[in-house]
Each structure stands twice: as C-alpha cells, then as structure tokens.
DONU-398118 format. One record per residue (C-alpha): x, y, z. Coordinates in steps of 0.05 Angstrom, whole numbers, plus 5000, padded with zeros to 4 digits. Example, Ala and Ser with C-alpha at 12.3 -4.5 7.8 and 13.67 -1.06 7.14 Angstrom:
% DONU-398118
524649105156 527349795143 
% end
This chain:
% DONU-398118
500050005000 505050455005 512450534971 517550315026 524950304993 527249685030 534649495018 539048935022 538648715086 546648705091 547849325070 543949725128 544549785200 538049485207 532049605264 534949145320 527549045360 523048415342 520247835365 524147245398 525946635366 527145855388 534045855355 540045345357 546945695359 553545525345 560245875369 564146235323 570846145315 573146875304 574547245364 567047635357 562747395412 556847495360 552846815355 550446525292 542346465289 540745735254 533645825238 530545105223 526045265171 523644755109 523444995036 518444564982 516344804916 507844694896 507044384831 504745044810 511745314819 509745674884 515945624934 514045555005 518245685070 515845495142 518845675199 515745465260 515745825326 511245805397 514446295429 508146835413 501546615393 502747015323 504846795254 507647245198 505847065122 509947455081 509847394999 514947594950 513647734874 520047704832 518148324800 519749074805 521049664774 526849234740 521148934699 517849504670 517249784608 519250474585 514750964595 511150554654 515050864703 512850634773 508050224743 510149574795 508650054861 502550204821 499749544812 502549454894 496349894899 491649484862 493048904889 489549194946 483249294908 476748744903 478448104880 472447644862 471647384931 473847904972 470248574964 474249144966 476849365039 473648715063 480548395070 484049035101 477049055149 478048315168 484148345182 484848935227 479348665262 482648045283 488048425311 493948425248 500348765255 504948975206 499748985155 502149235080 505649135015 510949514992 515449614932 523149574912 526749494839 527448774852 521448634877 514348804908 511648424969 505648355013 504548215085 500948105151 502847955227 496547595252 493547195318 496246515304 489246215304 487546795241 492646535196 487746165149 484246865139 491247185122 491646535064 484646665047 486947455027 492947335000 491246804961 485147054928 490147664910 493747304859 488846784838 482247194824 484947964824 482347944741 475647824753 473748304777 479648914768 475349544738 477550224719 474450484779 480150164830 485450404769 482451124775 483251144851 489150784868 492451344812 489951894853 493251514922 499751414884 500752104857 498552424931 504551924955 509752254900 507652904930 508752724999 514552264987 518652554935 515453294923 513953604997 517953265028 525753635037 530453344989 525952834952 526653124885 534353214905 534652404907 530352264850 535252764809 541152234843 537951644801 536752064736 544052214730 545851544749 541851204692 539151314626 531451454617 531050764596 534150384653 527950114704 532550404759 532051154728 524851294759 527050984830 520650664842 515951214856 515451374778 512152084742 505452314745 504752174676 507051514675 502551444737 496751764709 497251444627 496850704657 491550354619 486749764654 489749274595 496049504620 494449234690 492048694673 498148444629 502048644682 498148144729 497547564681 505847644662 508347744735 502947494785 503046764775 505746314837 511346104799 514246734798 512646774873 515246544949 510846445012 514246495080 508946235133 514346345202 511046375274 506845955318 505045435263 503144675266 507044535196 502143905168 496044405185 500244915144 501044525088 494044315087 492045025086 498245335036 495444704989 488444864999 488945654983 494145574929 494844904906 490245014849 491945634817 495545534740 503145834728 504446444689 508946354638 515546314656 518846954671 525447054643 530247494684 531748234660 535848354612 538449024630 545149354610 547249854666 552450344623 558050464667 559351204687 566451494658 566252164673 563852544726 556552804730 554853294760 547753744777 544654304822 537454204838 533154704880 528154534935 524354814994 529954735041 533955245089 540754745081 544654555027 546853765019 551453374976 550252794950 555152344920 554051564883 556551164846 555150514806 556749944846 558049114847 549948754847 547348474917 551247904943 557147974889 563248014903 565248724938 558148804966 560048665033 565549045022 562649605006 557949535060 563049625111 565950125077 559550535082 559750405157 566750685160 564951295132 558151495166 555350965209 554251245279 558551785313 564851305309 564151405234 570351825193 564952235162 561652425230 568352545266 571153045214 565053405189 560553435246 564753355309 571753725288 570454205239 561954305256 560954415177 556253905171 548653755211 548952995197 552252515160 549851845117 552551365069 549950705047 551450054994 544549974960 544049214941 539749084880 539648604828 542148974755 547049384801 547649714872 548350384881 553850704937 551151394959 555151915012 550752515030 552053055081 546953635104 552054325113 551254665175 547755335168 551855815145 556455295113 556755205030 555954584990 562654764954 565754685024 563153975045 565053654983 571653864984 571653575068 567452935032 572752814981 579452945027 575752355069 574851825012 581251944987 584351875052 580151155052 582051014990 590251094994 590450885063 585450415078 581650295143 584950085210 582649385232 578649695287 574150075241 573149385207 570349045271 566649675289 563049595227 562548835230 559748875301 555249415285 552048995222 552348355256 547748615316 543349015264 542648225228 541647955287 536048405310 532348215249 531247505271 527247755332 520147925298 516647405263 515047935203 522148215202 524047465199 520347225152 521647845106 529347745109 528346965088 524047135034 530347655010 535147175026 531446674977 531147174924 537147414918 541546664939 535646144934 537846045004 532746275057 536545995110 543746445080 544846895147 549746485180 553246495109 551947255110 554447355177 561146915146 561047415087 561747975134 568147715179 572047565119 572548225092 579248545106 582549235114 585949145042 579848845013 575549485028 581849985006 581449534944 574549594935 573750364948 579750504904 577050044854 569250354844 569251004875 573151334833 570852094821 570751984750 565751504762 560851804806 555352264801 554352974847 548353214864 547753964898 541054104941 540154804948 534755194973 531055544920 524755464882 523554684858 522154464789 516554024798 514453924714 509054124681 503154034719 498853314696 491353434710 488053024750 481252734723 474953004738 471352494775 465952154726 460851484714 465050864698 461850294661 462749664688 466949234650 466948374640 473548104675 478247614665 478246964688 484946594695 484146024746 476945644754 472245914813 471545534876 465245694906 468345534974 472746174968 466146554983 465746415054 470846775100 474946295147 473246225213 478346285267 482045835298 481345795377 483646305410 489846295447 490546635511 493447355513 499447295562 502947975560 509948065596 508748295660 514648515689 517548405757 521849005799 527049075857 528449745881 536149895904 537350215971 537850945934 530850905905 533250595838 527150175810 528749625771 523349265725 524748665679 522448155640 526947555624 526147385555 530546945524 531746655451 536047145418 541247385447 540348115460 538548575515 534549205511 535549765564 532450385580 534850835645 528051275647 528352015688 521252155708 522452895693 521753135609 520253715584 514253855628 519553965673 522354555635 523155215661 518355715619 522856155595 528255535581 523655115536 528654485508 532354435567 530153755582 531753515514 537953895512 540953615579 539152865549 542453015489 548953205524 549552475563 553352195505 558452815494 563452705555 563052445623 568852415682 573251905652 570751825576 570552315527 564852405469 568852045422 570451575463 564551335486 562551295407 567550935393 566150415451 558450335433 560550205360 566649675381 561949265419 556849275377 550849675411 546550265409 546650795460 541351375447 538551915494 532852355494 527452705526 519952655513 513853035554 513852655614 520252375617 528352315591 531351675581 538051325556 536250695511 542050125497 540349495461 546449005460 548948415452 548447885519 554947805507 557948465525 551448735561 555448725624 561049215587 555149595553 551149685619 556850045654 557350585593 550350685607 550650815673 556551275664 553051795626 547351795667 551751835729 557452225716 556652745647 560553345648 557453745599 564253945573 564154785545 566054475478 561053985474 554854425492 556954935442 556554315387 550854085412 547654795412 549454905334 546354255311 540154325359 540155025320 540754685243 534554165269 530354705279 532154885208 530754225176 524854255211 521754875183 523754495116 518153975137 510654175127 508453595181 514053805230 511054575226 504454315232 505853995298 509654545323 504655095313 499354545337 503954635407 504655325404 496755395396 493254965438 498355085505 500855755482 508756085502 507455995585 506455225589 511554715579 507154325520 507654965481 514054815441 517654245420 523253785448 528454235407 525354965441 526455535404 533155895372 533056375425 532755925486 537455485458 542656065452 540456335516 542055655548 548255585593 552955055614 550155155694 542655115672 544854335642 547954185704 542554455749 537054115705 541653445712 542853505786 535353595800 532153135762 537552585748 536952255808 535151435830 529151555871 527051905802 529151365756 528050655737 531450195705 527249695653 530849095624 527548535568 531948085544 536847515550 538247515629 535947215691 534647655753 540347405796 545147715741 540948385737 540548455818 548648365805 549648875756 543649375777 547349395846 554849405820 552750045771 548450425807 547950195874 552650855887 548051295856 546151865908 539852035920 536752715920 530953205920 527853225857 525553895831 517253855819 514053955743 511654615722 504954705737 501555145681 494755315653 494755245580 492755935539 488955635478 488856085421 482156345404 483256225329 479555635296 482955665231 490955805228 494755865160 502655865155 504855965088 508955435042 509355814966 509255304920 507454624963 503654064921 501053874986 498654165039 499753825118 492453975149 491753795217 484853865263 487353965336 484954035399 486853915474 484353215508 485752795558 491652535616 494751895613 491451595672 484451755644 478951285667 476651465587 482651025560 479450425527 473050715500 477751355464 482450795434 476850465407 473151085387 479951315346 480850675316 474350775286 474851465264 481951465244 486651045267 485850335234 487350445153 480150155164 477850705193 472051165167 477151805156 481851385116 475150975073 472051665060 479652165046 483851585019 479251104982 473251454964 475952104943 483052024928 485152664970 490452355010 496151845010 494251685094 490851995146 491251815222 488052095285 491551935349 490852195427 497752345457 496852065526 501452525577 500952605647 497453355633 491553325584 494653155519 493853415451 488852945399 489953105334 488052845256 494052935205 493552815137 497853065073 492253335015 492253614953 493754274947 487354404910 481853934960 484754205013 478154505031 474153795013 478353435051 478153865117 469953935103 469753145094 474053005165 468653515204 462553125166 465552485203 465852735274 460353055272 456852355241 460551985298 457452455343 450252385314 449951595313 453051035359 458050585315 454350065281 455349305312 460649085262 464749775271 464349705344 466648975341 472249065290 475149655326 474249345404 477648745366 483149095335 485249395405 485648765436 487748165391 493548605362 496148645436 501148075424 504048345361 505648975393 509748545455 514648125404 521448535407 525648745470 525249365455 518249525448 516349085519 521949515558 517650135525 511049835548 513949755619 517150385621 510450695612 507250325672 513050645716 511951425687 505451435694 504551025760 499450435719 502649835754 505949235728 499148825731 496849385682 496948955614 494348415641 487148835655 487649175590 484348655538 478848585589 477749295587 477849435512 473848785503 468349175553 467149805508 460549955492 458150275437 454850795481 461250915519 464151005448 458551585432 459651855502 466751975490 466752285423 461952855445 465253015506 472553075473 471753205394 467553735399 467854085323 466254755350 474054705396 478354325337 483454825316 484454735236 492254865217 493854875147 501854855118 501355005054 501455494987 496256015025 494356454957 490755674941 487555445006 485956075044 480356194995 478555384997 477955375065 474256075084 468055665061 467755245124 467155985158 472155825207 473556395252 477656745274 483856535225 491656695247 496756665209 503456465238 510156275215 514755635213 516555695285 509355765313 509256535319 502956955309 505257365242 
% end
C-alpha cells in the first residue's frame, strides 16, 4: 500500500527490535562473541511453481505470512514508470471473493500487525502479522490476490489507486525536503531507459497514462505463483500449514515463465554532476556511484565501507564533518544492494551558514584518505559488530524474519543464508575494502548532486481527472472459481493473551528496577528512564530537558564523546538519549554477550556527564540546524504550531523537544547541570530490562552500577494553565507546496484517564485503523490523500488529539469539510455493531503483536512506571477494551471532539487554500510562521 524502499538487508544497520525466536546456535570461531542464528525452517516447491518456507515458532501466539513477487520496477517497460508500486496498489483492490476493503477490514479486526505491501526494483511484496489462530484468513486474502484479482479489476480501483499514488509522489518525493534532490541522484545515474532511472515512485504521467489492459498484462505476466515465494514463520503446526498453503494455492495455473531482466547498466566514465533546488533552508551533497549487484563480490565490502564512513558517531564522516570542523548537521552513506547493480551513495546536510562547495571538498579529502590508506582493523570490527547486531535483530520479529528469508531466497535461493551472511561479513579485510573503494569510487565515476534551497522544478503540471460514471466492465478469468472461496474462514481457537508482566527490585537509593526475562536471541534491551521531560522545563528555558539528554553521550568524568562512540560502535550496541513530555531516558540494546561492558557505559553517562564547554556549544549549533530542517518539513511545522496553539508560550507543551533558537542560545552550561542534578536522580529513575538475562545477574549488575548512585530531591513539574488560542482556523504559508499538511487539533485527555479504552476504540474507528471511516472516505473514496491518522497523545497533563493528513493542494478545503462531516456523524449515531466489534477487536487481539521485540516490551513497561499504571496493568487491559460499549464510544466522542473546539492548521501554498477553506467559515483565522509565531 504504500512505497517503502527496502534494501538489502546487509547493506543497512537494520531495526534491532523484534520478536524472539527458538533458535540453535553455534560458536564462532573468530574472536567476535556474536552468535550465529540457525533458523530451522523447510523449503518445498507446489506443483504450481509456488515456493514455500515454514518456519515454525511457539514462542508468541502470532504467525507472519509474508509473499514475494519476483518483480519490480526492474521489469517495466519504458514509459511505465512506477507502474510495479502501482499495481502494489491494486492489488489491494476487490478481488472476486473478497470485496474491496473487506480483507483490510478483516484483518484489522482480528488484531493484524504489520499489515502492507510495499515496493523495491527487485521486487514488490505483501504482508500481515496475525493471531496465530487467524492465519487461514491471512491465506484466504492473499491468496485470492493473485488467483482471482482479474475478475473483477475495473477502471474504477485504476482511477483511485492513481489518485493515492500521485498524493504519495507529492508527499514522498515532492513535499517532502530533498525528495526531488534523490530522485535527480537516480536520473543522472541511469539513462531514461534503465527501470532503475524512475527509483520506484515513477512520474505523474507515467502514473496517470496506465491503461486497465496494462494492469491486467501486468498481472497475468508477473502474478502467477511460479514467479512467487510464501514464508508462513511463527506459531504454526506445519502439516496444518500445508494443508492450508495446498488448499488456498494449490490450484491456481503458472504464468508463463518469467525470464530474468535483461538490463545493460552503462557504466559512468566521467563525472556527472547537477544543482537541483528545493524548499529547504540547508544545502546537501550527494555523491554515488555505480556499484558491484547484491551479494557479488565487493558487496560486503562496500557495506563496511559505508559504515566506516558514516555509520554512527564512530564514523570518519561524522568525526571530521560534524564533530571537528561543525560544517556538517548529519552525516549518511549507504551500499544499495539490487539486482542489475547497487548503488553506493555519501550525502552530508552543511551546517547553516556552511556552503555545498565546502563539504564536498571535506567529503572528498575523506574518501581519498580511505582510498590510499585504507581502514584500520578496528574500524573493520566496528562495522562488522555494528552489522552483525543490526542482522541479528532482524531474527527477533516473526515479520522482520520472515521478510529477510523471503530476501535471502531471492537474491541466493537460500532462505536459510544468514549464517553464510554473517561469514561474508568477517572475511572482509582492511585491504579488501581499500581495494574495493579505490576500485569503484573513483570520482570519475560518480555522480554529484547539489540541494540548494531555491524554488523546485516540479514539471509541468498533469491534471487530474474530473471524477465521472465508469461502466462496468466483463473481467478476466484465469484460474476456475471455487465456490468455497466465498465464505470467510473462521478462526481458529483463540489462544490466551499472556502479555509480559514485568517483575521490579528497588536498590537502597530508590533505583527501580523492572524486567522481564526473555530469552531466545541473544540481545538485551535497556532503557534508564528520568521521570522528569520537558514538562519539567523552566518557561522561559523551553528544550532544556531535551537538551540536557542530548548532552549524556558528549563526555563524562573518565570518557570523552568520542570515546564513548567509539566504545558503543566496538561492541556492537546502540546507546541513544532523549527526552519526551513526561520523561528523559537513555536506551541501549546490546548484545548478551557484552551487556555487562555495555551496561556500565550506560550508567556512566547517566551518572557522571560533564557537559564539557565544547561539547554544549556543538550540541547547541546542531540543535540550531534541526530546527532548520524542521521548518523544511510541512508535518513537522504543523505539529509545532499545533503546540504553540493549543498550550500557548507559558506552558511547557507549548513548544517542542528542540525549544526555540533563542532559548537554545540563551541556554548555559550551569542551567544543564542544574536541570541534571535535580532531576537525574535514583529515587527519580528506573531501570527496565527485556531480554536475555535472569534476575540474579540483573540484581548483580543493577547493584554494582548504580547501587552508588546518590539520591536527592527532585525538583517538581511546572504547573501551568494552557492559553488556547482563540483562532479556529490557522494558515502558515508554504509558496509552491503540492501538498498541503492539514491537521484538526484540539486539547484532550491525561494518561491515567478512566476514558482510556472507550477513546482507543473510538479513534480506531474514526481514524486510526487504515480501516477506519477517515481513511475509507479521504483515501479511498475521494482520492485526496496518500494516509490519514488520528491519534490521542496520552501525557500525564491533558494531551493534545489531533488528525493529520497530507492533501492536495487543490481539495484542501474537501478534505478538511469531509474530516468535520465524520465527527460530527460519529457524534450523531452510535458505531454500528460490526464497527464496534472490529475496532474493540483490533485493540485487543493486536496486543501480542505489539509485545514481540525487546525493545518495544521495555517501552510498554517503562510506561507503567511514568505514569504510575502498575505492572499488573496489561494484564487488565484486553478485558477492558473487550468491555467498550458502543454507548461509551458515543459518550466519548461528544465530550472530547467537539467540532466547535478543533483548531484547523493548514501548511501550505496560502494564495490556494485560504480561499478553499474560508467556506467552512472558520473563525477567527491566524496566520503564523514556521516556528509557531502569530505573524
């Protein structure tokens, strides 16, 4: 459903939180400590041609299905640019059993994570995270997808899905800071008639000129299950699986064979080089060249080498342009894997006040330096570690899993290839990266790309198509109906909803110490929470909180900011810190193996910063160049004049984490200390732990790390009385946006509200399941939007609820008219029985899904400690969603969305909306700038 540019799984630093797996290891005979997942899994092919993995796991009652189509934008045709993420789209429409948004409806309903499909140049895949005892409904979707899409396919799906694709390219590529500066990347990097040239998304021509005898070609070419894989991993009985794979897609009849692509990539031979303008405040370079295809030799390489020169603070990239000379805001660098060729991009943001010219020049003297002298062979096993724990990660969620196997089989015909990937990884060498380096990224062979601020070149406008009367048009059959299809699945019986619990110790200082043993993989996943954020924050020092958090890394008593960089990269974790409304935190996920090593870092730079003069005046430069990016961003303005309007300058919820400019500059060295020494304190902190250790071994550690930790007086929260602004309609101007980033606002409940369940289910209703009737009406039925969600931000003050969507410049009005007409519907009538029911259901069989990694369980327990819920909390909570009434739902919707309070905020080209939008005779109307202030 939506256009998600997965890469090779190697060649990223990927999300390390997921869902534990039963897993066999065995030791590794390099020094790393890293240990090598064997995932039993067994492969078969269908007579059909259909390739099936299983993987079967109990240790949560869910199972991820996860399908792979061997096609991509490699496959298309000139002048059907984007035309594979398109048909992504339709895949989602009716089939001839499944009516359209049945499946989507069904699915949410029985409690489905990690719903979607997505595209890449290789490939385009679907998938769904369900209740183990729903996978025969997932089957029953998918399967009707690529057997019986032709029946019933109709120009009417075509015409919509167009209008959701081209509002994506506008919120992906166009509005969105430095999108068309990418897509420029790939257009100098291949010829118009290379499938990579478009980089997935495609024109709005293309988009728009795609034909329903296109589609359906499309379909009948690439959609056959011999040109497809199935991986079924989770809590599975594999006979019943079979059974069921058999059942749903035993019968369909191959596509013709697909031959692979037959693409010449012409090499690059002299240097290209462009300037491209955009709505941005700071310039960045990007650099890339052609590189060696996905699991080739030099891709690993490569990979490493990327890591070298921008992965993490450690990085070459980072230490030169960001730390020592402060000419750059951030750093990245990456080896895309794909099949015709992979792509090695460098790109650096300049700091403000900093020129393009001058960070290339710093980017070059930095590859050539890796180039003639190599790496060291620390920065190798920095790298290696990093990647290795990033792989490892991915073996933790069922979906993620699954997803990686499915790649894995693509690209080796191995699903079960990460121990051989891991292997890949620990044989590169210092001289084989030099080699490689030297070898393809030579500056003869790359392309430049300059992104400056200026006015954009977005094309000619392409019209979009009044809406009109479609006739109804005969499909096409391709495999024989089975009446049977008709009738939905029922569920399996349901398993019981065990949610970690927790268990606590508190130290003799106050520390309190929540975990949850959980083992399987081995990794650990930390966070030291500080009950104190930025509701905490002086008035006239908004950002402080954030600020102080963000200084833990840069320097403590006996290690300095590069040095404790360096450490987190050489063993292989990640260290991050932060601050949110209600509380700061320092999160670590690492290895079991060094935990113990990683564990005392952590508790070093909560214990003992120093907020070295140096490091606060970095820190205060880039906090300054993020509040430029941000004004870049039409959703990041939204939400910060949303702040600045509902709370107003003299309460804490007023701005953001960042602050302002001014109070950043204003902000001294003692008021980071003082903020530290009052709120950074153990009888105002806990520590929460999920992962691969036993509470003996915690008590040890906990006690050894911060059983020293003083205690002290902790300073109270401001107390403040937000000043609403009296405006109902506020405009902040964006010349030239295709989209504009509408949000409806107002201010709603606490965290501890006795409202909880019946508002979750209320907002899943009205906008925050893709179900939902905001997303049915905007998205499907009127093609104004790419997404919209609605969500309450729970805080320990009443919180802000809000509805974001990104529209069309020229509905904008519709589309904010539309989102009233459905509160004020949902105000009118009680939910019918089946919307109650699917969203109470989607609140509490998706409970599971949302408890599979480390990471997200320490969150979930963190939660119970700031806002005093108790450990027993989660265990209540299905009862209580499962008890909402539709009445309660009704009740809730009046008291809180009140149309007559939502504040309307529109970021966007004004000369077009304003006159759009004073229809809805919303009054009175502000106008503000990027930072929030009344103009």
């Amino acid at each position: 459903m939506k256009s998600t540019k997965l890469l090779a799984i190697p060649a990223l630093i990927l999300s390390l939180y997921g869902a534990p797996l039963s897993l066999s290891y065995a030791a590794d005979a390099a020094a790393s400590a890293t240990v090598v997942p064997n995932i039993a899994y067994e492969k078969y092919t269908l007579p059909n041609g259909l390739e099936v993995i299983l993987v079967e796991n109990h240790k949560l009652p869910v199972t991820a299905v996860n399908i792979w189509y061997h096609v991509g934008p490699a496959n298309e045709a000139p002048g059907l640019t984007g035309f594979a993420h398109l048909f992504e789209h339709m895949m989602f429409a009716a089939t001839k059993h499944v009516p359209r948004g049945l499946a989507d409806q069904l699915l949410e309903g029985a409690g489905a994570t990690d719903s979607n499909g997505s595209t890449d140049f290789d490939r385009t895949n679907y998938f769904d995270t369900v209740p183990a005892n729903q996978l025969e409904l997932a089957l029953w979707a998918h399967s009707d997808r690529m057997g019986y899409l032709l029946d019933v396919l109709d120009q009417t799906a075509l015409t919509n899905q167009q209008d959701v694709v081209r509002n994506e390219r506008r919120q992906s590529v166009e509005n969105r800071p430095y999108g068309i500066v990418e897509e420029a990347l790939y257009h100098q990097l291949f010829p118009k008639t290379h499938p990579y040239y478009a980089s997935v998304i495609g024109s709005h021509a293309d988009i728009q000129n795609a034909k329903l005898a296109d589609i359906r070609e499309f379909f009948t070419k690439y959609y056959g299950p011999n040109n497809a894989s199935l991986v079924i991993a989770g809590d599975i009985d594999k006979a019943r699986t079979k059974e069921l794979v058999n059942k749903y897609f035993g019968s369909f009849k191959s596509s013709p064979a697909v031959a692979k692509p037959n693409v010449v990539t012409p090499p690059i031979t002299q240097e290209r080089r462009v300037v491209v303008q955009d709505h941005v405040e700071l310039p960045r370079v990007f650099m890339a060249w052609l590189t060696p295809p996905a699991f080739q030799p030099d891709d690993a390489e490569l990979s490493i080498a990327a890591q070298i020169l921008a992965g993490g603070k450690s990085s070459r990239l980072y230490k030169s342009l960001v730390y020592d000379k402060q000419i750059a805001q951030d750093v990245g660098a990456n080896q895309s894997s794909n099949a015709l060729t992979s792509v090695f991009s460098v790109d650096v943001t300049a700091r403000p006040g900093h020129k393009p010219e001058e960070i290339e020049l710093a980017m070059n003297a930095e590859l050539e330096q890796l180039r003639t002298q190599g790496p060291t062979e620390k920065e190798i096993e920095r790298a290696r570690n990093g990647i290795e724990t990033g792989m490892l990660g991915q073996v933790e969620k069922v979906g993620s899993n699954a997803n990686m196997m499915n790649q894995y089989n693509q690209y080796t015909g191995d699903p079960g290839y990460l121990a051989k990937d891991i292997e890949r990884y620990r044989k590169v060498t210092a001289a084989g990266v030099q080699r490689a380096v030297d070898t393809y990224l030579k500056n003869q062979a790359r392309v430049v790309v300059y992104g400056v601020p200026g006015t954009p070149d977005l094309g000619p406008e392409v019209p979009t198509p009044a809406p009109g009367k479609l006739k109804a048009a005969p499909g096409t059959a391709i495999n024989a109906d089975e009446a049977w299809r008709n009738k939905v699945p029922l569920a399996g019986p349901a398993p019981a909803i065990h949610l970690p619990q927790g268990k606590s110790f508190t130290l003799a200082n106050g520390l309190t110490v929540i975990y949850n043993s959980n083992p399987g993989v081995p990794l650990v996943s930390t966070q030291l929470v500080i009950k104190s954020g930025s509701g905490a924050n002086p008035l006239a020092q908004p950002g402080l909180s954030s600020f102080t958090a963000q200084l833990l890394q840069e320097g403590t008593a006996t290690r300095s900011a590069p040095q404790i960089a360096d450490e987190v990269a050489q063993l292989g974790a990640f260290l991050g810190t932060g601050s949110g409304a209600d509380a700061s935190f320092a999160q670590l996920t690492s290895l079991k193996a060094t935990f113990p090593q990683a564990l005392d870092l952590l508790a070093d730079v909560v214990q003992h910063p120093q907020f070295p003069q140096e490091e606060v005046e970095r820190q205060r430069a880039s906090r300054i160049g993020e509040l430029a990016q941000q004004r870049e961003n039409a959703g990041a303005v939204a939400a910060r004049v949303e702040a600045a309007a509902l709370y107003g300058p003299k309460h804490p919820y007023g701005n953001i984490q960042l602050g302002t400019e001014a109070a950043l500059k204003a902000t001294t060295r003692a008021d980071l200390q003082a903020f530290w020494q009052q709120h950074y304190v153990p009888n105002n902190a806990a520590l929460i732990v999920s992962g691969d250790i036993g509470e003996a071994e915690l008590k040890t550690l906990a006690e050894a790390k911060f059983g020293a930790w003083k205690a002290g007086t902790v300073a109270p929260s401001v107390n403040a009385t937000p000043q609403t602004t009296k405006a109902r309609l506020i405009l902040v101007d964006k010349p030239g946006a295709p989209q504009t980033a509408v949000r409806l606002s107002t201010i709603a409940v606490d965290r501890k509200t006795p409202d909880y369940a019946p508002l979750q289910v209320m907002n899943a209703a009205l906008g925050g399941l893709f179900t939902s009737r905001l997303s049915n009406n905007l998205r499907e039925e009127k093609g104004y939007t790419y997404g919209v969600r609605s969500q309450f931000q729970y805080r320990s003050q009443p919180g802000p609820f809000s509805i974001a969507a990104g529209v069309r410049t020229d509905v904008t009005g519709p589309a904010v008219s539309e989102t009233f007409k459905e509160i004020r519907a949902m105000i009118a009538k009680p939910l019918t029985a089946k919307e109650l029911s699917n969203a109470r259901n989607s609140q509490v069989l998706s409970l599971p899904g949302q408890f599979e990694t480390n990471a997200s369980i320490s969150a979930s327990m963190a939660n119970t400690y700031i806002y005093g819920l108790g450990l027993d909390y989660y265990s209540s909570l299905p009862q209580r969603f499962s008890s909402v009434t539709g009445k309660q739902v009704q009740e809730v919707v009046k008291k809180y969305l009140q149309p007559e309070k939502l504040i309307v905020i529109g970021v966007g080209d004004q000369a077009k909306i304003a006159p759009q939008l004073s229809r809805l005779k919303l009054a009175p109307v502000e106008v503000r700038d990027t930072e929030g202030n009344v103009k």
